[in-house]
C-alpha positions as CSV (number, residue, x, y, z in Angstrom):
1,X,0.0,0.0,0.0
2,X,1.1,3.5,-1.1
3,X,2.7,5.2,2.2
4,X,0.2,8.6,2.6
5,X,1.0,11.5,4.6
6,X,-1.3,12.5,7.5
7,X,-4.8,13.3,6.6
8,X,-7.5,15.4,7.9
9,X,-10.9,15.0,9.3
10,X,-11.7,16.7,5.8
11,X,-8.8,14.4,3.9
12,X,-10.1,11.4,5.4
13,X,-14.1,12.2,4.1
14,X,-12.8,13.0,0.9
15,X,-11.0,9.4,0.2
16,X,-14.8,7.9,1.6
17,X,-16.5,10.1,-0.9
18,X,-14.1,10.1,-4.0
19,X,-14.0,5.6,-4.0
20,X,-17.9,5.5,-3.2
21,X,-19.1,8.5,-5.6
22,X,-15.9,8.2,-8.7
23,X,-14.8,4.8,-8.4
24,X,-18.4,3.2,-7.6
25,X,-17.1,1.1,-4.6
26,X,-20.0,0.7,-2.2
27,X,-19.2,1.9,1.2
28,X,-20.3,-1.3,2.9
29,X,-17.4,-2.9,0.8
30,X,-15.0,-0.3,1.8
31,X,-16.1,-0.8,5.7
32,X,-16.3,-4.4,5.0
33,X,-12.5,-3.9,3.7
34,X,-11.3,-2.0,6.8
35,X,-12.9,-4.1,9.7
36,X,-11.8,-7.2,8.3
37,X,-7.8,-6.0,8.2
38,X,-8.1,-4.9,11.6
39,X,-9.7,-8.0,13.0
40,X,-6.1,-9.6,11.6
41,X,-4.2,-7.2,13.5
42,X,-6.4,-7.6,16.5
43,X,-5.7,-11.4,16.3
44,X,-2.2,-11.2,16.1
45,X,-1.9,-8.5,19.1
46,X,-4.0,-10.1,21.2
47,X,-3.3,-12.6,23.7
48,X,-6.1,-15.6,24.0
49,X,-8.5,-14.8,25.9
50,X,-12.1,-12.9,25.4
51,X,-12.7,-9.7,23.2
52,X,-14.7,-6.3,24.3
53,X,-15.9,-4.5,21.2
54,X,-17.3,-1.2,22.4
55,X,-19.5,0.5,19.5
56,X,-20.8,3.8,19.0
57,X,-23.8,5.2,16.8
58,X,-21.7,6.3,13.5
59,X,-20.0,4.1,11.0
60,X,-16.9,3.8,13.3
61,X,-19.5,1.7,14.7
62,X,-20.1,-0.1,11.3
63,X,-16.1,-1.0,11.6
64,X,-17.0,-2.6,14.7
65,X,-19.5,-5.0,14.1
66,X,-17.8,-6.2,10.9
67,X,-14.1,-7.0,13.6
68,X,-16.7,-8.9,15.6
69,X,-17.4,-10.8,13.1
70,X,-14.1,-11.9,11.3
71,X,-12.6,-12.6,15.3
72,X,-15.6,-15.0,15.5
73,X,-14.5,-16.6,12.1
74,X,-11.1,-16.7,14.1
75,X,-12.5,-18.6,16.9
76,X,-12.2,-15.7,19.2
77,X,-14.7,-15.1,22.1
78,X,-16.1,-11.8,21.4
79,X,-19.1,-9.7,23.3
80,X,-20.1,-6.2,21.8
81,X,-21.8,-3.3,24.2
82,X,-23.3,-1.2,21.5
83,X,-24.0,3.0,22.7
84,X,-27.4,2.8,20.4
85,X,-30.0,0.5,19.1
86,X,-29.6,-1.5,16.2
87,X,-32.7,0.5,14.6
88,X,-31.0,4.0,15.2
89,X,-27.7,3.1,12.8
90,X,-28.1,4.5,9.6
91,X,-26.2,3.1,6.2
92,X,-23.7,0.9,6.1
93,X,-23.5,0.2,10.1
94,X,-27.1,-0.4,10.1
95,X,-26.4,-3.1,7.5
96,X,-23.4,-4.3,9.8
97,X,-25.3,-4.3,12.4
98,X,-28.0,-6.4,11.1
99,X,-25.7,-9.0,9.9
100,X,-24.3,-8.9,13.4
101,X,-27.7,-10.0,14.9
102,X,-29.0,-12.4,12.9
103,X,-25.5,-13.9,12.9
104,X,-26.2,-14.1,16.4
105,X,-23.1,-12.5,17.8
106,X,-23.2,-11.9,21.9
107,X,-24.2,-8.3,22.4
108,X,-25.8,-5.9,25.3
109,X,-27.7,-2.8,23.2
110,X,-27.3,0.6,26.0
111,X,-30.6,2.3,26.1
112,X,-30.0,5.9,26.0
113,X,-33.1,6.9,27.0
114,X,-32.7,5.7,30.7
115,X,-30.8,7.5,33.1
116,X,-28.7,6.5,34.1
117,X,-27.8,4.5,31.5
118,X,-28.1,0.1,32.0
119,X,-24.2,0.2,31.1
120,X,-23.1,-3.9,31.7
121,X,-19.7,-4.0,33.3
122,X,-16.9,-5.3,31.4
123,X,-15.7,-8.9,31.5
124,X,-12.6,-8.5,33.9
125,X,-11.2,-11.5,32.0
126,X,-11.3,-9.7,28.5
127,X,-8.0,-9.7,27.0
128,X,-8.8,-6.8,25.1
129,X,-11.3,-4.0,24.9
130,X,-11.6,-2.4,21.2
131,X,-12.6,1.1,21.2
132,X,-14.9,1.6,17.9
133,X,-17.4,4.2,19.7
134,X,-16.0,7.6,17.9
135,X,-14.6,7.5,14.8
136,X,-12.3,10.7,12.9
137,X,-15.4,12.6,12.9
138,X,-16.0,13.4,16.4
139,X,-14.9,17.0,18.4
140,X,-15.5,18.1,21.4
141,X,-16.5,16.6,24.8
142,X,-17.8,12.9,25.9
143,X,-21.4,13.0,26.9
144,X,-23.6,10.5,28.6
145,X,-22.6,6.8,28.0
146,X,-19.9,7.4,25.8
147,X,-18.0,9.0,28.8
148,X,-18.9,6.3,30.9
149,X,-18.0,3.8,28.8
150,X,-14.4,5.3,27.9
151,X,-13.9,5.9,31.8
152,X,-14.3,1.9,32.2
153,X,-12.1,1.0,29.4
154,X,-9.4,2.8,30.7
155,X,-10.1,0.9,34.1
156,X,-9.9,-2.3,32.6
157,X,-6.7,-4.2,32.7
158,X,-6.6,-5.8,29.3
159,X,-5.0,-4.5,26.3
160,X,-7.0,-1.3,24.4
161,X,-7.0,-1.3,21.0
162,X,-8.6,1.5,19.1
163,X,-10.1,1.4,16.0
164,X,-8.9,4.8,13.3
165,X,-8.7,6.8,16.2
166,X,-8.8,6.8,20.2
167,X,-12.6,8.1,21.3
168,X,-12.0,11.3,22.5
169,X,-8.7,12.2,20.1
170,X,-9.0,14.9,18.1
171,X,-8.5,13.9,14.5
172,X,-7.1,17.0,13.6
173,X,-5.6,18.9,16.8
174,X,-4.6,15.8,18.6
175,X,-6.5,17.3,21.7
176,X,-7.8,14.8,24.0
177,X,-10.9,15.5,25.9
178,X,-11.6,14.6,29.5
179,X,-11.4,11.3,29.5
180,X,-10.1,9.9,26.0
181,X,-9.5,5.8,25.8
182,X,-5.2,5.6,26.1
183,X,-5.1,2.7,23.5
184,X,-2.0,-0.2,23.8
185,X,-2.6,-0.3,20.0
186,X,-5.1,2.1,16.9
187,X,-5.3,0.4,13.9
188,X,-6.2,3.6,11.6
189,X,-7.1,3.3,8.6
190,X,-5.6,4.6,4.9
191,X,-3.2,6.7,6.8
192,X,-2.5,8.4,10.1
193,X,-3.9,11.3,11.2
194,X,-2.8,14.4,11.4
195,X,-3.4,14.7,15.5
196,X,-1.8,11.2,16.3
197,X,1.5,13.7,15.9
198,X,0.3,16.9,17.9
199,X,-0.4,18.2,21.3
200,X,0.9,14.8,23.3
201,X,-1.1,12.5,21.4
202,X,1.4,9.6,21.4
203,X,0.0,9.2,25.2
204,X,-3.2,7.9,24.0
205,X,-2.8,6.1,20.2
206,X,0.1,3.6,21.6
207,X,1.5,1.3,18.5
208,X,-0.4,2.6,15.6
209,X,-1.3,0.1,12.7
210,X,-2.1,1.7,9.1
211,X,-4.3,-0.5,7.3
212,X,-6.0,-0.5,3.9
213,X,-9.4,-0.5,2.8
214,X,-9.2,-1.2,-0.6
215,X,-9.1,1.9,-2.3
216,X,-7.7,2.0,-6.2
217,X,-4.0,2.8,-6.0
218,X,-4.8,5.7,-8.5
219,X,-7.0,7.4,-5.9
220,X,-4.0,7.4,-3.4
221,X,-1.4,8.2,-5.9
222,X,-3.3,11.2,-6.5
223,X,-4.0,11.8,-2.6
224,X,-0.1,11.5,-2.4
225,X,0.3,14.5,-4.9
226,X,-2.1,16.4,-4.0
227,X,-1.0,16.5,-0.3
228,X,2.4,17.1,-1.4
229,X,2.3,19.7,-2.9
């Protein structure tokens, strides 16, 4: 894979945008792409033992329940703790999603409309927790679960691994709210971001992994220019 310089929040959109809406590659193959490359990773990195896989409401979400299904087809223990219902995921997570349950793939859905929250407590015997709750997207503060949910992932004592970028990082600034998941291991996604470099962010990404997700070489070469010059 072509080695690409750090990309935006705006960067990363674009490479989404340009292989879905010039190239015609669906985006459920291109998150299909990226969440079965860093299931491998997550394989190799991670001792035996269980697998967290914390998801959010966005398509870093979609990510998520795709790794949770390629570490089954590993023969890994896996449990998912998903921020929102199945029925609130839109696109290509929703799709994910679906596949995820009728696949039948161990999973406790967070009702955000109770306060607080019915949060299930981690499996102290996880070997790993994978943070795909916020994706490059995201700015600004945790709220509500999410918080919680970071807070207890940090607590645990297994390995983190986050998935493109740490919930809580700042794709752009590197900023890290209050609290942001400090990941053993991100497994990112094209290239890295421009944050993982900026403002003390090498606290919180750990070992970071690019991966691919199967975009035409000529779509990066061109990236490659474009951000070089």
């Amino acid at each position: 894979m072509i080695k690409l310089p750090a990309l935006t929040r705006d960067q990363v959109r674009s490479v989404d945008k340009t292989a879905i809406e010039e190239y015609g590659i669906p985006g459920v193959v291109l998150m299909e792409n990226a969440g079965s490359n860093a299931a491998e990773i997550i394989h190799q990195v991670v001792p035996k033992g269980p697998i967290e896989i914390l998801c959010g409401g966005g398509n870093n979400a979609g990510d998520g329940y795709v790794i949770a299904r390629h570490l089954q087809l590993m023969g890994r223990k896996v449990r998912m703790i998903c921020a929102a219902p199945v029925a609130q995921l839109h696109g290509d997570a929703h799709i994910n999603a679906v596949i995820a349950v009728r696949s039948k793939i161990p999973m406790k859905i967070i009702d955000p409309e109770v306060t607080p929250a019915n949060i299930p407590d981690l499996d102290e015997n996880a070997a790993a927790v994978v943070d795909a709750l916020l994706g490059t997207g995201a700015s600004g503060p945790l709220r509500g679960c999410y918080r919680e949910l970071v807070e207890m992932a940090n607590m645990h004592p297994g390995m983190r691994i986050s998935i493109d970028i740490p919930t809580g990082l700042d794709c752009d600034t590197g900023e890290a709210s209050l609290p942001t998941i400090v990941a053993d291991h991100t497994i990112t996604f094209v290239a890295e971001k421009t944050g993982f470099k900026k403002n003390n962010a090498d606290n919180y990404v750990g070992v970071v992994h690019v991966v691919g997700i199967g975009v035409p070489e000529k779509l990066l070469t061109a990236l490659q220019s474009e951000t070089d010059s």
